[in-house]
Rosetta silent file (secondary structure, phi, psi, omega in degrees, C-alpha in Angstrom):
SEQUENCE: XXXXXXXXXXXXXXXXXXXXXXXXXXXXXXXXXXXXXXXXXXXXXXXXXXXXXXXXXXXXXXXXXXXXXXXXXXXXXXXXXXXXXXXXXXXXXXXXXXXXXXXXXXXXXXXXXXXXXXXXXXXXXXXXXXXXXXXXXXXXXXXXXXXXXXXXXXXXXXXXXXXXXXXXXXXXXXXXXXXXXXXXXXXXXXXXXXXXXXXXXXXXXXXXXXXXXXXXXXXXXXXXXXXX
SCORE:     score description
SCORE:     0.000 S_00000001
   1 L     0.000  148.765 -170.952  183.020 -189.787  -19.164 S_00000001
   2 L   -82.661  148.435  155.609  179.292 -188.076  -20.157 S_00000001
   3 H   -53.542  -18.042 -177.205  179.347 -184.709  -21.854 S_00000001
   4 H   -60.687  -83.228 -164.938  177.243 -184.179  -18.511 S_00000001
   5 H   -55.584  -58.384 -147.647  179.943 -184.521  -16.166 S_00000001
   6 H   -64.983  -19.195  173.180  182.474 -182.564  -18.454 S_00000001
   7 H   -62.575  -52.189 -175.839  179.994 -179.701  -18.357 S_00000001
   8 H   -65.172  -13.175  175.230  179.584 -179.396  -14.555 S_00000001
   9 L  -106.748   16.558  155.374  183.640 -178.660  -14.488 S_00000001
  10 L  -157.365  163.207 -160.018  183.245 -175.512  -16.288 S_00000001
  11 L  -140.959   73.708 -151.706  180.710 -172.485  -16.543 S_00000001
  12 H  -100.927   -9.014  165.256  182.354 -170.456  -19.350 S_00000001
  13 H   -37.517  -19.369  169.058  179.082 -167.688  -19.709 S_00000001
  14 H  -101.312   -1.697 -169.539  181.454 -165.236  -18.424 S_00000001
  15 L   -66.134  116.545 -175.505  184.257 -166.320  -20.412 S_00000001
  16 L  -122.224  175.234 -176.273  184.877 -163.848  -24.148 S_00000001
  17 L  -136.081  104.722  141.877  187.184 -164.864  -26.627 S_00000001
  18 L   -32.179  131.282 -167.047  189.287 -162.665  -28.950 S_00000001
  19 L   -71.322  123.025  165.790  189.397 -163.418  -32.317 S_00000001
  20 L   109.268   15.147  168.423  192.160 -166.325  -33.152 S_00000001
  21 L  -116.236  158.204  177.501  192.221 -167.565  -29.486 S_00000001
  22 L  -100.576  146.082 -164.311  190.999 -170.418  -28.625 S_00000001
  23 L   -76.871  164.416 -142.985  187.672 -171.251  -26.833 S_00000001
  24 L   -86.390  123.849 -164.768  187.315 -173.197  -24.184 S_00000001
  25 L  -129.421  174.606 -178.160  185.848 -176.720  -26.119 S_00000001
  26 H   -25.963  -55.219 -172.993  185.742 -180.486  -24.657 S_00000001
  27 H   -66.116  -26.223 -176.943  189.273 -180.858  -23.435 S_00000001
  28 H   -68.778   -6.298 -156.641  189.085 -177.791  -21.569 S_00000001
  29 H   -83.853  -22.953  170.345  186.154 -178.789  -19.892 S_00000001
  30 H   -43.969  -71.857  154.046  188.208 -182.316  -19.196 S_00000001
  31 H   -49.374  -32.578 -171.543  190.794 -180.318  -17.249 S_00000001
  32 H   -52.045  -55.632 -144.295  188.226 -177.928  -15.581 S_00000001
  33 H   -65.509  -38.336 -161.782  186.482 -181.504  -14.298 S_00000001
  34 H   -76.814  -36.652  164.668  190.056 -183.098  -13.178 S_00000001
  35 H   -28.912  -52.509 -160.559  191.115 -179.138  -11.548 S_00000001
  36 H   -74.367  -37.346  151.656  187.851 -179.655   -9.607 S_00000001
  37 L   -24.339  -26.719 -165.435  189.353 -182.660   -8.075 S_00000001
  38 L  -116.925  137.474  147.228  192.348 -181.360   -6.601 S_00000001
  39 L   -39.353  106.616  178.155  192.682 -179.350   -3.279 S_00000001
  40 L  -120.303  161.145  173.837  193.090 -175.644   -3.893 S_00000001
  41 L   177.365 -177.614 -165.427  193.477 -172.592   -1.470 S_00000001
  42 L   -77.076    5.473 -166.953  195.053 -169.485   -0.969 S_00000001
  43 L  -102.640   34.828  177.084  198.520 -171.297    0.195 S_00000001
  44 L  -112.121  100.223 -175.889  198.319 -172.901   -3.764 S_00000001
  45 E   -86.856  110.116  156.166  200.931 -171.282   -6.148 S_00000001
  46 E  -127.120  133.549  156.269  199.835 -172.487   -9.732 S_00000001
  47 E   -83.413  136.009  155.229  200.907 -172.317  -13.361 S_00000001
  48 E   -85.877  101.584 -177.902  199.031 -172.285  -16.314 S_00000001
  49 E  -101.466  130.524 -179.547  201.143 -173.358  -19.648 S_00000001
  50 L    66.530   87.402  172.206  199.179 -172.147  -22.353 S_00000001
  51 L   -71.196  -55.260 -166.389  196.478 -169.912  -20.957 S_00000001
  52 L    82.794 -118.063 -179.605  194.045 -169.106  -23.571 S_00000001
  53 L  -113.864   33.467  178.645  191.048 -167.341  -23.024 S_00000001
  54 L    45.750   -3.986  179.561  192.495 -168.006  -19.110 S_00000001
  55 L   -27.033  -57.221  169.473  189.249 -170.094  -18.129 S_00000001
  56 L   -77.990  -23.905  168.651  190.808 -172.387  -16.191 S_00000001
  57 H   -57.633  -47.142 -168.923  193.679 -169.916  -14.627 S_00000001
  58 H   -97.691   28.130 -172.818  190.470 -168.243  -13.524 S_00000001
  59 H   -85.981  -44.070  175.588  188.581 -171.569  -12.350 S_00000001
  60 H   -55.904  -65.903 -168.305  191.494 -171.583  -10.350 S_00000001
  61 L   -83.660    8.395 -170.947  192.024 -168.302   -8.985 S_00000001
  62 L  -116.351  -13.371  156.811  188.394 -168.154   -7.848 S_00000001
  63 L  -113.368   34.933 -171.627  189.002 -170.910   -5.185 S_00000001
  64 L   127.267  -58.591  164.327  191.465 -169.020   -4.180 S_00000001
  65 L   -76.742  155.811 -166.360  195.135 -169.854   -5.517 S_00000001
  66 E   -96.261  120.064  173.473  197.658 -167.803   -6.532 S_00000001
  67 E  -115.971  134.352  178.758  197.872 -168.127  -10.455 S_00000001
  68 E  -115.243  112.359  176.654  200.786 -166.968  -12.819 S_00000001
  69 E  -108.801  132.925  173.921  198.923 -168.101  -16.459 S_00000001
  70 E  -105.735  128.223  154.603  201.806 -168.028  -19.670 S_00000001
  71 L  -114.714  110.336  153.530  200.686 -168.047  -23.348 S_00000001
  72 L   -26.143  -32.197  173.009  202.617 -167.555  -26.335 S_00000001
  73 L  -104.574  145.692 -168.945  200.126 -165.510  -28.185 S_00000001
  74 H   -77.752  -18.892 -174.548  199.560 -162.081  -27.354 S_00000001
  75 H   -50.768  -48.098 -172.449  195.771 -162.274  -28.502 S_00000001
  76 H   -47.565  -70.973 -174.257  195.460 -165.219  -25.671 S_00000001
  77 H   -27.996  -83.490 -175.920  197.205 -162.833  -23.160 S_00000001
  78 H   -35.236   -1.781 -166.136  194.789 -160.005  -23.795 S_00000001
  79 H   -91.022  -58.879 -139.374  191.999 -162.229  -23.509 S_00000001
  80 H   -88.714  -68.922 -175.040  193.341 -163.987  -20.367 S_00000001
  81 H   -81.957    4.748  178.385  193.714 -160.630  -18.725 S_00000001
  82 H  -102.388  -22.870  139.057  190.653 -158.815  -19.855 S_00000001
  83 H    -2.179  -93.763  164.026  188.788 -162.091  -18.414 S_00000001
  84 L    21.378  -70.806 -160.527  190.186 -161.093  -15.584 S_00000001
  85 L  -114.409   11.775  171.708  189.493 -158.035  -14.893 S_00000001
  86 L   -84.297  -43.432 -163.125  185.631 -158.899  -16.277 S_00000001
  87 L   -83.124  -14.054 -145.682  185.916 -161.305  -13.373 S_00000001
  88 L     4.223   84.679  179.780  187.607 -159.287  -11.054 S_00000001
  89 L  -141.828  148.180 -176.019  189.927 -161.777  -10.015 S_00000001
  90 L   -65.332   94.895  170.340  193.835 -161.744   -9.205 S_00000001
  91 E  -133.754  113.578 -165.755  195.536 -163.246  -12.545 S_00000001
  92 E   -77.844  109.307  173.454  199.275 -162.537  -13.126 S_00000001
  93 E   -87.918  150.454  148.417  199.219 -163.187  -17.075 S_00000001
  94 E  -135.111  169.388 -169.089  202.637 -163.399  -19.070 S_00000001
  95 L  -127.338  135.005 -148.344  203.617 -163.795  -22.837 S_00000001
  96 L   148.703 -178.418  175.438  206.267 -165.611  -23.480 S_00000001
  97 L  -114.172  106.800 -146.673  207.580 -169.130  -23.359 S_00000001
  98 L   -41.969  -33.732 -144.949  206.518 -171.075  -19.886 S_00000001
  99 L  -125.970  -32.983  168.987  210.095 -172.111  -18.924 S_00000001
 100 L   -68.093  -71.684 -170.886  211.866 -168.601  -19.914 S_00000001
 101 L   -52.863  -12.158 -172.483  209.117 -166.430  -18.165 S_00000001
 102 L  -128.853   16.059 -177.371  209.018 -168.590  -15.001 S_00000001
 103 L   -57.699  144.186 -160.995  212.881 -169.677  -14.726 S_00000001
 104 L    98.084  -51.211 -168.934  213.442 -169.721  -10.881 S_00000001
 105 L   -78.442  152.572  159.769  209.905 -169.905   -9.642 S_00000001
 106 L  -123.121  144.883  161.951  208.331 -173.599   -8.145 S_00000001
 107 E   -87.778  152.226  156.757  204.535 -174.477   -8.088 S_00000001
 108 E   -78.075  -27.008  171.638  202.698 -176.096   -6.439 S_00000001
 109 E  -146.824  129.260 -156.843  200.719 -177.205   -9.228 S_00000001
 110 E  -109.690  147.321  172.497  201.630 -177.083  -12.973 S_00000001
 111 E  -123.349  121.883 -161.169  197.916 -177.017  -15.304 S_00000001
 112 E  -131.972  112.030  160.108  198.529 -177.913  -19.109 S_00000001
 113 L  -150.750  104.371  179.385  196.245 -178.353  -22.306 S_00000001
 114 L   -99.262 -176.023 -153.288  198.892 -177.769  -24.525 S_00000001
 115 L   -84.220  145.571  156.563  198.791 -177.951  -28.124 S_00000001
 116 L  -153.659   22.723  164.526  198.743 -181.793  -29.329 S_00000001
 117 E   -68.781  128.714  150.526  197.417 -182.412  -32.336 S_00000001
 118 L   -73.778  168.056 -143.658  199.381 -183.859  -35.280 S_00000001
 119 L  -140.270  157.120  165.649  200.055 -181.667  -38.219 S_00000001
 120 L   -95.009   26.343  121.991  201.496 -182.731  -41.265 S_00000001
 121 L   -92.345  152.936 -151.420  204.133 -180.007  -40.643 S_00000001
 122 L   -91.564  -27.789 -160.248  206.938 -181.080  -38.918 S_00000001
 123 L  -107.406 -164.075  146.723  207.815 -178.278  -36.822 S_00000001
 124 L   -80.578  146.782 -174.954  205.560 -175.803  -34.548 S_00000001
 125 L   -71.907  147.841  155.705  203.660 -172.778  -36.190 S_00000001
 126 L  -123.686    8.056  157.602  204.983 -169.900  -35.138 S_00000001
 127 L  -142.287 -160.848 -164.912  201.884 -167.492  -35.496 S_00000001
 128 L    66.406  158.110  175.090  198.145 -167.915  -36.041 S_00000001
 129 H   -58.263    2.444  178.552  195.207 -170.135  -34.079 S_00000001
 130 H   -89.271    1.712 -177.179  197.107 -172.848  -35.006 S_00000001
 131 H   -91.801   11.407  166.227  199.349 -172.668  -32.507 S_00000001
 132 H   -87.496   -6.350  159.748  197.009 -173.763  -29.821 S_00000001
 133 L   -96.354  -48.545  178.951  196.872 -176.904  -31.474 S_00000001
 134 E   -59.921  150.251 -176.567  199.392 -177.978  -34.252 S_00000001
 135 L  -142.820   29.862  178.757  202.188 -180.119  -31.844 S_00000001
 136 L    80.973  159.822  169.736  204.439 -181.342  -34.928 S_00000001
 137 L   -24.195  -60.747 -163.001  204.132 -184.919  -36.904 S_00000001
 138 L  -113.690   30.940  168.366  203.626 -186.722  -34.079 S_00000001
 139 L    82.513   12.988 -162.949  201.427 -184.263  -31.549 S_00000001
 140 L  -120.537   -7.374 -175.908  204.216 -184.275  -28.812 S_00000001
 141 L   -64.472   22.370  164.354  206.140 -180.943  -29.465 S_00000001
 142 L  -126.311  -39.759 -165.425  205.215 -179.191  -26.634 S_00000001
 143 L   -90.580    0.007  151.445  204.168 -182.001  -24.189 S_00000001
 144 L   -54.294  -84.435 -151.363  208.363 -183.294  -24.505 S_00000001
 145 H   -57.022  -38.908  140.471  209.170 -180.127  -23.430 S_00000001
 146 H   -39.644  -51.307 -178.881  206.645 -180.013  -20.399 S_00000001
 147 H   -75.975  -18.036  150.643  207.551 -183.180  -19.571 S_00000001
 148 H   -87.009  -23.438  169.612  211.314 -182.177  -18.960 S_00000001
 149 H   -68.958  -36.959  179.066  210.488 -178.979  -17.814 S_00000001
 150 L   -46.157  -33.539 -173.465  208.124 -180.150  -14.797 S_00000001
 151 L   -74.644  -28.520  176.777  210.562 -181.184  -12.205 S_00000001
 152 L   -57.488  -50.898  178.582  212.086 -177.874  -12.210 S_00000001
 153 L  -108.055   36.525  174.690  208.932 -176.141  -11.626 S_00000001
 154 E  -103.954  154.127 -176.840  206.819 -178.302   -9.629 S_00000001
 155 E  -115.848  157.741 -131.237  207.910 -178.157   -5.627 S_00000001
 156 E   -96.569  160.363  172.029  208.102 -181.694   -4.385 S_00000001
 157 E   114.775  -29.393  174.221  204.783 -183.059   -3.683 S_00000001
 158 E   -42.281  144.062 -171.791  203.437 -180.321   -6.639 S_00000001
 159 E  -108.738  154.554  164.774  200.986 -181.784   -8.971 S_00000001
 160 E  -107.247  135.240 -170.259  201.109 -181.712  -12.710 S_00000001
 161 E  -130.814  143.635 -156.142  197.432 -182.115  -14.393 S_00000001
 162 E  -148.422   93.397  174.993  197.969 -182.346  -18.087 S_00000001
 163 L   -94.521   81.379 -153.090  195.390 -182.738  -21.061 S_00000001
 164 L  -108.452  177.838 -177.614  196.475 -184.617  -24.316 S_00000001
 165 E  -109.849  155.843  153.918  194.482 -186.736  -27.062 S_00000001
 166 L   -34.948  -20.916 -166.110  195.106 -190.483  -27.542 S_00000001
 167 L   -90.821   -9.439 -171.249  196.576 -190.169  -30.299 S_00000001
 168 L   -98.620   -0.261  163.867  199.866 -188.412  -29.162 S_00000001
 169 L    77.086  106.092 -170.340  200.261 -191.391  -26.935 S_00000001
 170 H   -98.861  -21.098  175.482  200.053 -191.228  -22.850 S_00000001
 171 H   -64.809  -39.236 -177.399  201.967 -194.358  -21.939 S_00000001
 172 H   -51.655  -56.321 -149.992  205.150 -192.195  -23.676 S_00000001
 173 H   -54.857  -50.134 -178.940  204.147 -189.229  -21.393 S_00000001
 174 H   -40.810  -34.432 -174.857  203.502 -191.317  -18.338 S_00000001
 175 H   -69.243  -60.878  163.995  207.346 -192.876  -19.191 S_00000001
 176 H   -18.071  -96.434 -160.217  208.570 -189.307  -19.785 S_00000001
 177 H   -38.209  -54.626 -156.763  207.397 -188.302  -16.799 S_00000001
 178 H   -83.844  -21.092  153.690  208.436 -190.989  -14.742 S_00000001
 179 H   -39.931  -46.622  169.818  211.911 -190.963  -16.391 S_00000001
 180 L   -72.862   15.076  179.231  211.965 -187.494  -14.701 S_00000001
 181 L    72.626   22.682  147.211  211.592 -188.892  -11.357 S_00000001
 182 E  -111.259  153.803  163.852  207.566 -188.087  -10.933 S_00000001
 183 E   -47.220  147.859  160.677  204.427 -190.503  -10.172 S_00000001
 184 E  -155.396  134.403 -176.074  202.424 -190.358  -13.362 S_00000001
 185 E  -153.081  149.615  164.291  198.947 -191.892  -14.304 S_00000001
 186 E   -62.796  113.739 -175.548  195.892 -191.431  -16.416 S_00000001
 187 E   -92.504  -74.477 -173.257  193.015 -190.253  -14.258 S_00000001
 188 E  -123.027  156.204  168.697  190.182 -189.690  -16.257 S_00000001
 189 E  -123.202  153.001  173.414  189.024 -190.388  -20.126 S_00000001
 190 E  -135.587  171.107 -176.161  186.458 -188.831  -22.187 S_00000001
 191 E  -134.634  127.147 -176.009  185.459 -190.487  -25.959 S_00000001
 192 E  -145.930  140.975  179.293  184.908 -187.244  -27.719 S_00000001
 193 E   -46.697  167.930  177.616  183.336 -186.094  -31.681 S_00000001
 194 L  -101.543  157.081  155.215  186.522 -185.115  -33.844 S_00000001
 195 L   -86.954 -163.421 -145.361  186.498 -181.501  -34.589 S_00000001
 196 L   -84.277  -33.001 -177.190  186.871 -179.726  -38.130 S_00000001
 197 L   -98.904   16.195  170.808  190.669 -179.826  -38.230 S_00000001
 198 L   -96.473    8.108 -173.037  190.846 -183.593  -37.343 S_00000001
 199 L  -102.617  -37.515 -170.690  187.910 -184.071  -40.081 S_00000001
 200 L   -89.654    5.176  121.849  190.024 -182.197  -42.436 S_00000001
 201 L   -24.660  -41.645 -147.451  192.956 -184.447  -41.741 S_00000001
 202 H   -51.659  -61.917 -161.764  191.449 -187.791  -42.205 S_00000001
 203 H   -54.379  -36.536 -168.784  193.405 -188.997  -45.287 S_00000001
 204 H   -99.519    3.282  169.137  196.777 -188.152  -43.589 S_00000001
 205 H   -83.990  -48.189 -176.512  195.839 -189.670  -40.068 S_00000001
 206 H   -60.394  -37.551  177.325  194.673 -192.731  -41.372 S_00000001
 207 L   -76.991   -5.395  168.792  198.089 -193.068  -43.733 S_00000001
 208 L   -90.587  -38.845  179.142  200.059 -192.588  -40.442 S_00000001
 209 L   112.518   48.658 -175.620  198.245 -195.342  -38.504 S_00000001
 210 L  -116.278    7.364 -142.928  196.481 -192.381  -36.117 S_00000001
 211 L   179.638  125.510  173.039  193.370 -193.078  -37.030 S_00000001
 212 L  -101.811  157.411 -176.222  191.012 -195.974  -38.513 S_00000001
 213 L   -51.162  136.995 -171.776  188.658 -195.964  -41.461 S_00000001
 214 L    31.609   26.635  170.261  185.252 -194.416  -40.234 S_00000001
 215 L   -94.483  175.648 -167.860  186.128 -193.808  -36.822 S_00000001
 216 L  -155.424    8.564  169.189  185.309 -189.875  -35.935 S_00000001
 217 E  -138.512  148.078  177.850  185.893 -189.588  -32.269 S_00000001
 218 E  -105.684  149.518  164.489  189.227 -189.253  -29.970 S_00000001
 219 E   -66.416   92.751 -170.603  190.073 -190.339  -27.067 S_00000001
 220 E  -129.606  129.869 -170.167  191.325 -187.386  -24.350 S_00000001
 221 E  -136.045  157.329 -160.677  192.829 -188.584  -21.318 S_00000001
 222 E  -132.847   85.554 -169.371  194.147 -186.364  -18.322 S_00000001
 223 E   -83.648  145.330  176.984  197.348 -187.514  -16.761 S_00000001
 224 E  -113.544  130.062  167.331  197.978 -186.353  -13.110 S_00000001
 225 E  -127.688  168.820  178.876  201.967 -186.887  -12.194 S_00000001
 226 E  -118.461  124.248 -162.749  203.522 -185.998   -8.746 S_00000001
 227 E   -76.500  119.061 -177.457  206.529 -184.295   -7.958 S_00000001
 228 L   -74.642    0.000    0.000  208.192 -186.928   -5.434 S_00000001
């Protein structure tokens, strides 16, 4: 996909960022374009795991749908609701961890650009910007845990739209997924520059096999699955 089209699925000029959250860059714009895709209205209950600077909660809530956006960090919250209320649009934020704060509730649609990069730490961060990115060794520690978590909150027919890099591997998610008893597929691809902490990486991507000798751009693909 052209940097063109990925542009036209988001308009972030009203969009501020607090310092250490992170701004809305290529993948979000990936999600924005695959968001724009989907049927929305006011009978549309959706979650947002990992909110951010809320762009896309309020991409969302701007055609309409009822959005509950969750983040982990409190800066993101504050962001995500002062957005908001910049925007004046309805956005229930909460801080917390997506499957505690929403235990009970079903969506109609779950929206995900969770952290996936791999880190040469093993585990998740548990403060700092790095936790919109670092996913553990092999990029998947968060996008597991979405992918077991979905069936609960998706209602059936609810869509999950989900934005990972190649490198954390979408045939696992698609199995994951489909292990849980949803449809799952790749929708769209983008070929995208690497940023600064996959540049500063290089030595230990390449000794993992995540990454070849002079390549510099990833691969971010946008799986849509279906709650059957």
């Amino acid at each position: 996909m052209s940097s063109t089209a990925l542009n036209r699925g988001l308009t972030p000029q009203s969009i501020i960022s607090l310092p250490g959250v992170y701004r809305p860059q290529a993948d979000t714009r990936l999600l924005a374009y695959a968001l724009a895709q989907e049927d929305l209205g006011p009978a549309t209950e959706l979650l947002e795991i990992g909110t951010g600077t809320g762009a896309l909660a309020l991409s969302a809530a701007a055609r309409g749908a009822r959005v509950t956006a969750v983040d982990v960090s409190w800066p993101a919250v504050a962001t995500a609701r002062l957005n908001a209320l910049r925007r004046r649009l309805p956005l229930r934020v909460l801080h917390g961890d997506f499957a505690a704060r929403t235990r009970g509730r079903r969506f109609d649609m779950l929206l995900t650009n969770p952290p996936y990069v791999p880190s040469p730490e093993p585990g998740l961060p548990s403060r700092g910007p790095q936790r919109a990115w670092d996913a553990g060794t092999d990029g998947r520690g968060v996008i597991d845990r979405i992918c077991a978590d979905a069936p609960a909150l998706l209602r059936p027919g609810g869509i999950l739209l989900m934005v990972h890099s190649g490198m954390c591997g979408a045939r696992e998610t698609i199995g994951r997924l489909e292990r849980e008893g949803l449809t799952a597929q790749v929708t769209v691809r983008a070929s995208v520059p690497w940023g600064p902490v996959l540049r500063s990486r290089r030595a230990w991507l390449q000794g993992r096999g995540l990454a070849e000798e002079g390549v510099e751009r990833e691969e971010l693909v946008i799986i849509r699955a279906q709650h059957l």
